[in-house]
MARTIZA-580406 format. One record per residue (C-alpha): residue number from 1; residue in one letter; y, x, z. Coordinates in nm, 2 decimals, padded with zeros to 4 digits. Each point is the difference from the previous one (the first is absolute). Last residue first. Example, Ala and Ser with C-alpha at 12.3 -4.5 7.8 and 13.67 -1.06 7.14 Angstrom:
MARTIZA-580406
+-----+------+--------+--------+--------+
: seq : type :     py :     px :     pz :
+-----+------+--------+--------+--------+
:   2 :    s : -00.11 :  01.37 :  00.71 :
:   1 :    a : -00.34 : -00.14 :  00.07 :
+-----+------+--------+--------+--------+
***
This chain:
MARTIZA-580406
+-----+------+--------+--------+--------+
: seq : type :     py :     px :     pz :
+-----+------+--------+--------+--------+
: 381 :    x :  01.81 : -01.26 :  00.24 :
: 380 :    x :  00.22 : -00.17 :  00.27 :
: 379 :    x :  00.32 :  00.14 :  00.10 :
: 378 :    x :  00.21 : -00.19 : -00.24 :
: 377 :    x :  00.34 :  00.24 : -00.06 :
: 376 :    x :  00.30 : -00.05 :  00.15 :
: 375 :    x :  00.14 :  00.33 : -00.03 :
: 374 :    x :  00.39 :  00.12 :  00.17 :
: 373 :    x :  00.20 :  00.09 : -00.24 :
: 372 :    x :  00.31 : -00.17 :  00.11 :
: 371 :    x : -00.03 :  00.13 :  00.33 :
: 370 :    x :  00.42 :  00.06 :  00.01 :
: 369 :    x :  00.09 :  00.29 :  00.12 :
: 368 :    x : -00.11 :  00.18 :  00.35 :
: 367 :    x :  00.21 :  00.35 :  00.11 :
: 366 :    x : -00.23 :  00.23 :  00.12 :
: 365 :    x :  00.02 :  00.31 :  00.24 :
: 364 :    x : -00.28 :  00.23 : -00.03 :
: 363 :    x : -00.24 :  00.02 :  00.34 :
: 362 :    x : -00.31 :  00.15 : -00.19 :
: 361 :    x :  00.12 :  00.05 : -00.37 :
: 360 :    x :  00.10 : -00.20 : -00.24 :
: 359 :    x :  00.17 :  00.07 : -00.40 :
: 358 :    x : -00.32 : -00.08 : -00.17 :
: 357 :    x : -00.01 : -00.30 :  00.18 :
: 356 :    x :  00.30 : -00.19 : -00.15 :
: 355 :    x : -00.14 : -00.35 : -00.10 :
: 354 :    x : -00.32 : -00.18 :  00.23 :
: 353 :    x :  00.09 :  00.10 :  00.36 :
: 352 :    x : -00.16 : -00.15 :  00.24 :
: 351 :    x :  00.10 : -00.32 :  00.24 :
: 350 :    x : -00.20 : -00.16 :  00.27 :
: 349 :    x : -00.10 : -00.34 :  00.00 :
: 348 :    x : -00.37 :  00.05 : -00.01 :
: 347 :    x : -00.16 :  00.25 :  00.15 :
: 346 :    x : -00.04 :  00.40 : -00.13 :
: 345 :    x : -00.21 :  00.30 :  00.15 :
: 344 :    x : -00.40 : -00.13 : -00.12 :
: 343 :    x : -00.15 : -00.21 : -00.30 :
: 342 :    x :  00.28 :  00.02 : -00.27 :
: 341 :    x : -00.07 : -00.17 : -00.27 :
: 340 :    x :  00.11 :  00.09 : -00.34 :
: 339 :    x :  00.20 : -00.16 : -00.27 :
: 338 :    x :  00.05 :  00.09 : -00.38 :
: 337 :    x : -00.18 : -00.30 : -00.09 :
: 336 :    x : -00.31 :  00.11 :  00.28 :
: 335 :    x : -00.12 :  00.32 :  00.22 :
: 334 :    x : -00.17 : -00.08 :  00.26 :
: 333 :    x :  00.02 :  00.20 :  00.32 :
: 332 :    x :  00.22 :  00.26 :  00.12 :
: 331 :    x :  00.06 :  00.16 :  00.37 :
: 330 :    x :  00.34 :  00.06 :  00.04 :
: 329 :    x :  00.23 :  00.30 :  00.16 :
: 328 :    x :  00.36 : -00.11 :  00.11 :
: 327 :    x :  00.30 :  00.23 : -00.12 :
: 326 :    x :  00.27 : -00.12 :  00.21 :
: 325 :    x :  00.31 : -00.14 : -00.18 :
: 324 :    x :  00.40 : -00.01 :  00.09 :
: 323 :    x :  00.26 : -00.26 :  00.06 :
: 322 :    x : -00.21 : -00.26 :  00.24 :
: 321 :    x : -00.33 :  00.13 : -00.05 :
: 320 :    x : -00.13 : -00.04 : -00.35 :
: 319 :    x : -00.37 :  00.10 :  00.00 :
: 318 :    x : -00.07 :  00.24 : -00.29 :
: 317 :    x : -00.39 : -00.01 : -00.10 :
: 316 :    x : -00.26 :  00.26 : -00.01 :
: 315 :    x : -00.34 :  00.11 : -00.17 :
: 314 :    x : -00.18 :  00.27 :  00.11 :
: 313 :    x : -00.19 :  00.20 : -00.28 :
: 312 :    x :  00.25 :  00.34 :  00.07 :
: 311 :    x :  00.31 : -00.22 : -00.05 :
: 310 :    x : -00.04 : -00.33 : -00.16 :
: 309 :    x :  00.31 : -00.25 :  00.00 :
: 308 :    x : -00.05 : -00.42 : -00.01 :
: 307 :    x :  00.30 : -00.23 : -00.10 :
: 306 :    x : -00.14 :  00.02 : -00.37 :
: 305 :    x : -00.31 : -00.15 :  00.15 :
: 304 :    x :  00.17 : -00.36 :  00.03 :
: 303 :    x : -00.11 : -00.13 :  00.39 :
: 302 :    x : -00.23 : -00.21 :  00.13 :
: 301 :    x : -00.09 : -00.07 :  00.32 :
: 300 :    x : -00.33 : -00.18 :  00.03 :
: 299 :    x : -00.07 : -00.39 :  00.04 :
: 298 :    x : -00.33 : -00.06 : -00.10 :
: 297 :    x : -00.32 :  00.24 : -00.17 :
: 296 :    x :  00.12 :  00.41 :  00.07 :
: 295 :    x : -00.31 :  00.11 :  00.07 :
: 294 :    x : -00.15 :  00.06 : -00.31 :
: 293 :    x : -00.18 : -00.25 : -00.28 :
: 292 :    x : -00.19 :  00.25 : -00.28 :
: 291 :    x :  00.06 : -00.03 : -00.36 :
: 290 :    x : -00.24 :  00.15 : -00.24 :
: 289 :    x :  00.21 :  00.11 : -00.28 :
: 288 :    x : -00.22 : -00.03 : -00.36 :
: 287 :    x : -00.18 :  00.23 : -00.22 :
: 286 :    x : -00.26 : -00.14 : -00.21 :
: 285 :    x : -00.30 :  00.18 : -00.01 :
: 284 :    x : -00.29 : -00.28 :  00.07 :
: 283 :    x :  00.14 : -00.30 : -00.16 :
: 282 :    x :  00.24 : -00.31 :  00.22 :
: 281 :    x :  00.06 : -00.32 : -00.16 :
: 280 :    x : -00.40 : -00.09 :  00.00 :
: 279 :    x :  00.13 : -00.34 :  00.07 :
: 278 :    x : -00.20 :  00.01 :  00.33 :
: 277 :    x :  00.05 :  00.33 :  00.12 :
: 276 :    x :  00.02 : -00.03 :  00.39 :
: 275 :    x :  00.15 :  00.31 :  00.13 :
: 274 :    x : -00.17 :  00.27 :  00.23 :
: 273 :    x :  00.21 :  00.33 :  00.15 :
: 272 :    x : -00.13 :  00.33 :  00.01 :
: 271 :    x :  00.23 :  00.29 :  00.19 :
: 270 :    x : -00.03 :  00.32 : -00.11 :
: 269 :    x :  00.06 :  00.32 :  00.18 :
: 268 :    x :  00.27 :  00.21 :  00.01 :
: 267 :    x :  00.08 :  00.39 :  00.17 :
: 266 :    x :  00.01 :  00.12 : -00.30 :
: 265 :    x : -00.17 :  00.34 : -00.01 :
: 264 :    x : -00.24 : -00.08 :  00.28 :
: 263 :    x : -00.08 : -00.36 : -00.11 :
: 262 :    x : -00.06 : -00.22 :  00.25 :
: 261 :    x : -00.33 : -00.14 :  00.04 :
: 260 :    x : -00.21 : -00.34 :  00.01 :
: 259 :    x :  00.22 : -00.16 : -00.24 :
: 258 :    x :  00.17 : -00.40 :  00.16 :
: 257 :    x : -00.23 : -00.26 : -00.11 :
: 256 :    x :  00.03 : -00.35 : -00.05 :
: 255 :    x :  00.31 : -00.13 :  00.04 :
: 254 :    x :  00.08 : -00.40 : -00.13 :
: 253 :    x :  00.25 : -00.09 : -00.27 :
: 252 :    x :  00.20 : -00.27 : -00.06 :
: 251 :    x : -00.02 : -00.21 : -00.39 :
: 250 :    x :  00.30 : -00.06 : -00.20 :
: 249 :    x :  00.06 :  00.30 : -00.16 :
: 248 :    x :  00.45 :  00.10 :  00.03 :
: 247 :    x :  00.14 :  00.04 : -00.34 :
: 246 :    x :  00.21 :  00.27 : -00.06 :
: 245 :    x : -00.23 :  00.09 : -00.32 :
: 244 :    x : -00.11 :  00.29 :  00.13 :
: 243 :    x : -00.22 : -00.22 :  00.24 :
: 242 :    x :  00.13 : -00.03 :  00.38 :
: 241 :    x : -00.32 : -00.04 :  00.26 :
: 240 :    x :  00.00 : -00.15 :  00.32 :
: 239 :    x : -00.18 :  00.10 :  00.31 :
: 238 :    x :  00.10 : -00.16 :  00.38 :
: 237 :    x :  00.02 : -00.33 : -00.18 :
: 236 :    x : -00.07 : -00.16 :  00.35 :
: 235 :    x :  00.02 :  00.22 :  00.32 :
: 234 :    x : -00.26 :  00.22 :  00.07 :
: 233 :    x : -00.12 : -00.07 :  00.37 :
: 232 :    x : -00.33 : -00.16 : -00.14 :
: 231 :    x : -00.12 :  00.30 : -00.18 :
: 230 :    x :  00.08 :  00.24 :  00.36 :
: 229 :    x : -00.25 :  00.32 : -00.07 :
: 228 :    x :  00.13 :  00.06 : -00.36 :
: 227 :    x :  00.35 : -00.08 :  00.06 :
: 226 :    x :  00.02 :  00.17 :  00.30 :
: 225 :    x : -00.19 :  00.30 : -00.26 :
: 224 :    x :  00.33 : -00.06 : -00.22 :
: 223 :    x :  00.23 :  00.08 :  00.25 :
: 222 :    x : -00.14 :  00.31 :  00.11 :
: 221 :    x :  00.00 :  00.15 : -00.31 :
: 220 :    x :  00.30 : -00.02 : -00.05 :
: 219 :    x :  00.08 :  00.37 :  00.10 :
: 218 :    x : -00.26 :  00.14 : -00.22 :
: 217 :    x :  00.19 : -00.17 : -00.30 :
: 216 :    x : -00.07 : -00.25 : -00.23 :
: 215 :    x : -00.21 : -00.05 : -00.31 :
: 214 :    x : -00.04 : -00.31 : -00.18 :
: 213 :    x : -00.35 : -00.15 : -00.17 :
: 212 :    x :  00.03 : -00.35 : -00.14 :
: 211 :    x : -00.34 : -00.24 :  00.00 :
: 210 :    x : -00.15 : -00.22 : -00.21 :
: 209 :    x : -00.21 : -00.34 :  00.07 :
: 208 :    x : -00.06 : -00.11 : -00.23 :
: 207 :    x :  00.00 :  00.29 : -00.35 :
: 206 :    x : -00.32 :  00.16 :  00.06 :
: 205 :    x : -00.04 :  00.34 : -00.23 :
: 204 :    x : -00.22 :  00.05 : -00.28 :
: 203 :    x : -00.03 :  00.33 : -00.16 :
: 202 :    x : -00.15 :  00.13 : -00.35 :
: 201 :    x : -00.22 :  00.20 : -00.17 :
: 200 :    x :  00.05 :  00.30 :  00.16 :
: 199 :    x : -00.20 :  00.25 : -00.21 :
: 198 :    x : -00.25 :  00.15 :  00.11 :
: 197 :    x : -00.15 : -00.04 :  00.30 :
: 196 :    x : -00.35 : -00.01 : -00.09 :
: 195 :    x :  00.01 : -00.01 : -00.39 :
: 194 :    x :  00.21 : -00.20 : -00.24 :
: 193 :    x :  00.01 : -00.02 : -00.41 :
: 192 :    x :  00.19 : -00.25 : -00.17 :
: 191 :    x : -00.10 : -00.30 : -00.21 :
: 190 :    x :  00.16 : -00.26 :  00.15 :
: 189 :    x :  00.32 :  00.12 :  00.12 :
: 188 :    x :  00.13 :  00.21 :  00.28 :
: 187 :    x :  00.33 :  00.03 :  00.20 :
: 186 :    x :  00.01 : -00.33 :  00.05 :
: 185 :    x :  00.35 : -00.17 :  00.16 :
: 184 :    x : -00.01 : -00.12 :  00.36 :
: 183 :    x : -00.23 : -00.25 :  00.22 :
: 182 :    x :  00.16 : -00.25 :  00.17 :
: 181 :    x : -00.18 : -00.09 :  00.37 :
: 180 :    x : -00.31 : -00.17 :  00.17 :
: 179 :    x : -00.26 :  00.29 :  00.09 :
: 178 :    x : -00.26 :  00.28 : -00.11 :
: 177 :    x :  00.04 : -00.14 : -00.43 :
: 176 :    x : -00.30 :  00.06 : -00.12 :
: 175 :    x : -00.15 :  00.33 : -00.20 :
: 174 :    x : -00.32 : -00.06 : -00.21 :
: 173 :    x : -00.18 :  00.30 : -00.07 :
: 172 :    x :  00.00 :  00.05 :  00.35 :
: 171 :    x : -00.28 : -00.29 :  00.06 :
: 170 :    x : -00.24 :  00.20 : -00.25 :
: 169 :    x :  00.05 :  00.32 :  00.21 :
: 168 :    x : -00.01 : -00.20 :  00.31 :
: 167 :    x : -00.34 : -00.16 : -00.16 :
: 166 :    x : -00.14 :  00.39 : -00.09 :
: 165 :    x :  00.02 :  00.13 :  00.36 :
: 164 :    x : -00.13 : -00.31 :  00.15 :
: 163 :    x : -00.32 :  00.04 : -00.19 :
: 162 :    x : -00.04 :  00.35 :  00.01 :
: 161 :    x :  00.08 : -00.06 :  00.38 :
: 160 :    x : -00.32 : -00.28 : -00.05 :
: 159 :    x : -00.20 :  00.28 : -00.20 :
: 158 :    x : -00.01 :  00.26 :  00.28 :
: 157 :    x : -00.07 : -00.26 :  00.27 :
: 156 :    x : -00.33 : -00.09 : -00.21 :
: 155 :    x : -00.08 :  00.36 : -00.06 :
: 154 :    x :  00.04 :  00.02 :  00.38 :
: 153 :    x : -00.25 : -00.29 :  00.05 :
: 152 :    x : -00.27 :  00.17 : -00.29 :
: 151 :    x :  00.00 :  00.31 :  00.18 :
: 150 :    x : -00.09 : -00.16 :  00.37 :
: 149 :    x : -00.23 : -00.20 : -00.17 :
: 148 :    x : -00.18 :  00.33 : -00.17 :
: 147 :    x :  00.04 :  00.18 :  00.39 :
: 146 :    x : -00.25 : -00.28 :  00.11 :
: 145 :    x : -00.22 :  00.01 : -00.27 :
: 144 :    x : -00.03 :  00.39 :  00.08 :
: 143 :    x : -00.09 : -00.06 :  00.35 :
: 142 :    x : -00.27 : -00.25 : -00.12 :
: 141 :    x : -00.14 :  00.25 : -00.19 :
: 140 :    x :  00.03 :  00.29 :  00.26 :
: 139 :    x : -00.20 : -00.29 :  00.23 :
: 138 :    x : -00.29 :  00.01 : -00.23 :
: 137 :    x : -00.14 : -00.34 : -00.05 :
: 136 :    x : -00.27 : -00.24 :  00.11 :
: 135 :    x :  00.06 :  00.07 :  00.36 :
: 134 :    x :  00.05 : -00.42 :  00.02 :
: 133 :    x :  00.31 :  00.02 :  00.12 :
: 132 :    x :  00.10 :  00.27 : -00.24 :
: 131 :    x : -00.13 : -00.25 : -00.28 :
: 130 :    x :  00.26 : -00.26 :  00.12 :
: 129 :    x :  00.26 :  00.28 :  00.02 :
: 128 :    x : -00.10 :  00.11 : -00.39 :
: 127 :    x : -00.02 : -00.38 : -00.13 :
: 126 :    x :  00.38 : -00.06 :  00.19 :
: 125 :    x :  00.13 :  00.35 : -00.11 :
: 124 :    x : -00.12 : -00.06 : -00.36 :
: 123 :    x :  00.25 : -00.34 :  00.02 :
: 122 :    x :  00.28 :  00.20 :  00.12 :
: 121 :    x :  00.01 :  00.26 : -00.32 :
: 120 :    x : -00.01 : -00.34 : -00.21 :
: 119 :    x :  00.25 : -00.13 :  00.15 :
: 118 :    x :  00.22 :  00.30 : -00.01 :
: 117 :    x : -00.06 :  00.11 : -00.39 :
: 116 :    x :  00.07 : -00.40 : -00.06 :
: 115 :    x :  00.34 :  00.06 :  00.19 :
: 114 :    x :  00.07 :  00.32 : -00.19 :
: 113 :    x : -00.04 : -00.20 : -00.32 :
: 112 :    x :  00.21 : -00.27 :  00.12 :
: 111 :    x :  00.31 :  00.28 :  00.09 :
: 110 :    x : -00.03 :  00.19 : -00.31 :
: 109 :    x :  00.02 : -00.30 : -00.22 :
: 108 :    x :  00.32 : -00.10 :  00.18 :
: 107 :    x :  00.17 :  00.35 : -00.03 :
: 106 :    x : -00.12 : -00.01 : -00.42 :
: 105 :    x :  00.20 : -00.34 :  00.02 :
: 104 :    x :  00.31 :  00.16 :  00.21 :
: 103 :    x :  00.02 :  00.30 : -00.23 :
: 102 :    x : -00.02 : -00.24 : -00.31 :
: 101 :    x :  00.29 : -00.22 :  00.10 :
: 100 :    x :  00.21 :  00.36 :  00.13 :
:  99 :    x : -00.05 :  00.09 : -00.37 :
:  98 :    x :  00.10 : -00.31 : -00.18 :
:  97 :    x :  00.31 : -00.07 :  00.22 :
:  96 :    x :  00.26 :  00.09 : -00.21 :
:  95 :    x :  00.31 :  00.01 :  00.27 :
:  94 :    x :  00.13 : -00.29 :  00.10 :
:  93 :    x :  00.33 : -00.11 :  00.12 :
:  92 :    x :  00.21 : -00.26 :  00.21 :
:  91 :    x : -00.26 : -00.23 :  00.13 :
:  90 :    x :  00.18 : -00.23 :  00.31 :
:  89 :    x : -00.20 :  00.08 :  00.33 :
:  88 :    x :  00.32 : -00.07 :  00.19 :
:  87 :    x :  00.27 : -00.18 : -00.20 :
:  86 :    x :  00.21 :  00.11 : -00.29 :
:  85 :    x :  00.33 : -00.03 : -00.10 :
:  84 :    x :  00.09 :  00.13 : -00.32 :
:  83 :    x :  00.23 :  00.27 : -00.07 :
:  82 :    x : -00.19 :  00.13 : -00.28 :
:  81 :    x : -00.25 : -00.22 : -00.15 :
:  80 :    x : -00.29 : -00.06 :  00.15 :
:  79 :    x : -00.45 :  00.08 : -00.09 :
:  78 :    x :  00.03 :  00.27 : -00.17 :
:  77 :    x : -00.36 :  00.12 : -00.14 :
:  76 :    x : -00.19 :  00.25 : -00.16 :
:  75 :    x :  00.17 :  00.29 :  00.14 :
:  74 :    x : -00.24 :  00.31 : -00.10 :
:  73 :    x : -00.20 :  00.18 :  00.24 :
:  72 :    x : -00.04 :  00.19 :  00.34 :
:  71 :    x :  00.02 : -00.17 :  00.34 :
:  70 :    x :  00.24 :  00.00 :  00.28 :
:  69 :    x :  00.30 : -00.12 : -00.20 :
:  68 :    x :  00.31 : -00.02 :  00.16 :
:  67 :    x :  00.22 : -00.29 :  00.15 :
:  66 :    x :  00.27 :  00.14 :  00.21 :
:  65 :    x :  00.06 : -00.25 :  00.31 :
:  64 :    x :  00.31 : -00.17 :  00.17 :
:  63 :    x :  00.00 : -00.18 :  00.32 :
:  62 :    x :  00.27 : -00.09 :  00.22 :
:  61 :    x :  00.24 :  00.09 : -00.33 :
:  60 :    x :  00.30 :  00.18 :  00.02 :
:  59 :    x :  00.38 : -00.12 : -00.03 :
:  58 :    x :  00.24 :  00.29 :  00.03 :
:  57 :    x :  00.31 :  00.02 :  00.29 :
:  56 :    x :  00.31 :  00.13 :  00.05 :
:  55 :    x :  00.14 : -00.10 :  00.36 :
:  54 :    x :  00.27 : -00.23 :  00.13 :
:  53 :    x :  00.08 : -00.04 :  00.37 :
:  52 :    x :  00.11 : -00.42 :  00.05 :
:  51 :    x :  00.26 : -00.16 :  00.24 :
:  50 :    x :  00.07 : -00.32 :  00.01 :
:  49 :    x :  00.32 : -00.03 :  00.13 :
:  48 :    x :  00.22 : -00.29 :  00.12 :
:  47 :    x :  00.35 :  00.18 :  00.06 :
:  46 :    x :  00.14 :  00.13 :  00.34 :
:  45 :    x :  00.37 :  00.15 : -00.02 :
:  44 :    x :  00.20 :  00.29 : -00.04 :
:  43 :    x :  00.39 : -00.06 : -00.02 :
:  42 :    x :  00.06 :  00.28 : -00.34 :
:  41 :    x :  00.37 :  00.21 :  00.06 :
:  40 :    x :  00.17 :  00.14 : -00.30 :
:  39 :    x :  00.12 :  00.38 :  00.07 :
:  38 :    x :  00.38 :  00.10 :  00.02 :
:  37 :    x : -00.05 :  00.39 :  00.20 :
:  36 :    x :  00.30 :  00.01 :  00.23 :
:  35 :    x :  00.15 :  00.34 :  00.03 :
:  34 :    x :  00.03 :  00.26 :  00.27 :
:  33 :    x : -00.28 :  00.21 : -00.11 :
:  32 :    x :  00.09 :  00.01 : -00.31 :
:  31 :    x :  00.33 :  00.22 :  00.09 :
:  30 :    x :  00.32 : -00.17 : -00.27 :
:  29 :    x :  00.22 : -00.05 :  00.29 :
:  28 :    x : -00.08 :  00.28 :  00.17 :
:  27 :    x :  00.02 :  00.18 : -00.32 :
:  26 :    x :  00.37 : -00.14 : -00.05 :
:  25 :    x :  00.15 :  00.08 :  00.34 :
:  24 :    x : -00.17 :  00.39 : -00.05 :
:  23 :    x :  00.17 : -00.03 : -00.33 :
:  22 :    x :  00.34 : -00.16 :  00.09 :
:  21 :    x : -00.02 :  00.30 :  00.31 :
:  20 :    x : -00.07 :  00.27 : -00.26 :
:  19 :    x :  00.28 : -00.15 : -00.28 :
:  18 :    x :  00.28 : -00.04 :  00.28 :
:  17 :    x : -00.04 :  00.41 :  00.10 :
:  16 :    x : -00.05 :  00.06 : -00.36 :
:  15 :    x :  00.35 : -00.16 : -00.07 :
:  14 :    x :  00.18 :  00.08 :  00.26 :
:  13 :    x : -00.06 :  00.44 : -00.06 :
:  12 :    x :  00.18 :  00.02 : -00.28 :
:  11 :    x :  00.35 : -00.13 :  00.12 :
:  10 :    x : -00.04 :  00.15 :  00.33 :
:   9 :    x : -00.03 :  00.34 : -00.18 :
:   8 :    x :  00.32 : -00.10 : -00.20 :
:   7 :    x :  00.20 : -00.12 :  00.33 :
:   6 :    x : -00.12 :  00.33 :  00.17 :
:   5 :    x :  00.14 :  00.25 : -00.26 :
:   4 :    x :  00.33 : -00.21 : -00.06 :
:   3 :    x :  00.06 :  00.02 :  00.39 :
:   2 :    x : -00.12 :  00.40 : -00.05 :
:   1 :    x :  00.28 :  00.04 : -00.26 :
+-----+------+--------+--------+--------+
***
């Protein structure tokens, strides 16, 4: 009985002694850690690069002026047609200059009858001073002649200011153009009403040259005011500009101002750049992408971007190393075709890891496949 016993217990027990050590044999086996990671491997290389930063931009006019009334009256006149271009001193409007006319003729009169009042206040001064020489005549009288010429010469002032007054008046009534440009669409007509100020009635802007306004950050700064106080370092086509259209404009730019302030909220400022505007191709408030050249102009190391990792705003690469991968951080440049260029931690000929990244860590053990998807794309823009 207790040899039956024993052989039964024996019996049971086999089993799940063999099935724990299988399963310990068969975890190790199946441990991650353990395990070669297949990834696709990418040789990195140098490429010809020329490297640009992109920014959003608008096209403003150099010079741009509200035209307004500064006189009261009817619009008599209108001189252009909207979007015209018009040159300095051009007449654009009138206003009914009827009254302003009359003011300045009535100023006029004024002025030569205070001029008569004067000479003939200055003549009774000579008779009276020649008498007073003489002791023919009272000095209080002569004193008095004196102060009458003295009247008559500020009435004479008086009237020329009346004068000037009432020819800027007349001049206002007819509004000119301030400089070269394009002037827009009227917002009055012949007939309407205007006063001082009121209402705009309409703006001309200068079309050649133009300029595009960008904004960049506090930190780059510094590399546009070396561009500022170094013009002749700048290398050619430093400033291009991309119209919506995809097409590239064929004229270079030149920087002309860089804001005097950063804003505190922001922390931008706004970069002005100059563009020749010959065919009148670009209009004040397009938007466009001003293109700015970077450092990375020649032979740089380029690399496809989806072989790039970001942890914590770092950006990092996995060097193959024999069987396994170290984690290498990278400093990234230009972005381009779905490549990027790396500027710092990578050289050329060694190998990353383009396929099978998710599954990495610092020191993994890889197993390399095939690099049939490795990128050949053009690394010029």
């Amino acid at each position: 009985m207790r040899i039956t016993y024993a052989w039964l217990l024996a019996a049971i027990m086999s089993p799940a002694i063999l099935a724990s050590c299988g399963g310990k044999e068969d975890v190790k086996q199946q441990n991650p850690a353990a395990m070669a990671v297949p990834v696709t491997a990418y040789p990195v290389k140098k490429q010809a690069v020329t490297g640009t930063d992109t920014y959003p931009g608008n096209i403003v006019s150099l010079q741009e002026v509200e035209l307004r009334p500064q006189v009261s009256g009817y619009i008599t006149n209108i001189f252009v047609q909207d979007g015209q271009r018009v040159t300095k001193g051009q007449k654009l409007y009138e206003i009914d200059r009827t009254r302003y006319q009359a003011a300045y003729q009535q100023a006029k009169a004024n002025l030569q009858s205070a001029q008569a009042n004067l000479e003939r206040n200055q003549k009774d001064l000579q008779r009276y001073e020649t008498l007073e020489a003489r002791e023919a005549i009272a000095k209080q009288q002569v004193d008095y002649a004196r102060t009458n010429v003295q009247t008559a010469q500020a009435q004479v002032a008086a009237a020329r200011a009346q004068v000037s007054s009432a020819a800027n008046e007349l001049s206002y009534a007819i509004i000119t153009a301030p400089f070269d440009g394009v002037i827009g669409i009227s917002n009055v007509r012949v007939g309407a009403q205007v006063s001082p100020g009121q209402p705009l009635l309409n703006t001309i802007y200068s079309m050649a040259p133009i300029a595009a306004d960008f904004v960049i950050n506090e930190q780059e700064v510094p590399r546009f005011a070396n561009y500022m106080s170094n013009p002749k370092a700048q290398p050619d086509s430093l400033f291009t500009i991309a119209l919506n259209n995809g097409q590239v404009y064929p004229h270079v730019g030149k920087l002309i101002t860089v804001d005097r302030s950063i804003g505190r909220q922001s922390g931008t400022t706004t970069v002005r750049v100059e563009f020749p505007n010959p065919e009148r191709q670009l209009i004040p408030g397009m938007t466009v992408d001003v293109r700015v050249l970077n450092q990375d102009i020649g032979q740089q190391v380029v690399i496809p971007y989806k072989a790039v990792t970001e942890q914590l705003g770092e950006y990092f690469v996995y060097v193959i190393q024999g069987d396994s991968v170290h984690q290498q951080n990278v400093q990234l440049g230009t972005r381009f075709n779905g490549n990027v260029v790396v500027r710092e931690g990578l050289a050329a000929d060694q190998n990353i890891v383009l396929e099978g990244i998710q599954k990495l860590r610092e020191g993994a053990k890889v197993q390399v496949g095939d690099a049939a998807a490795q990128q050949q794309a053009p690394a010029k823009r």
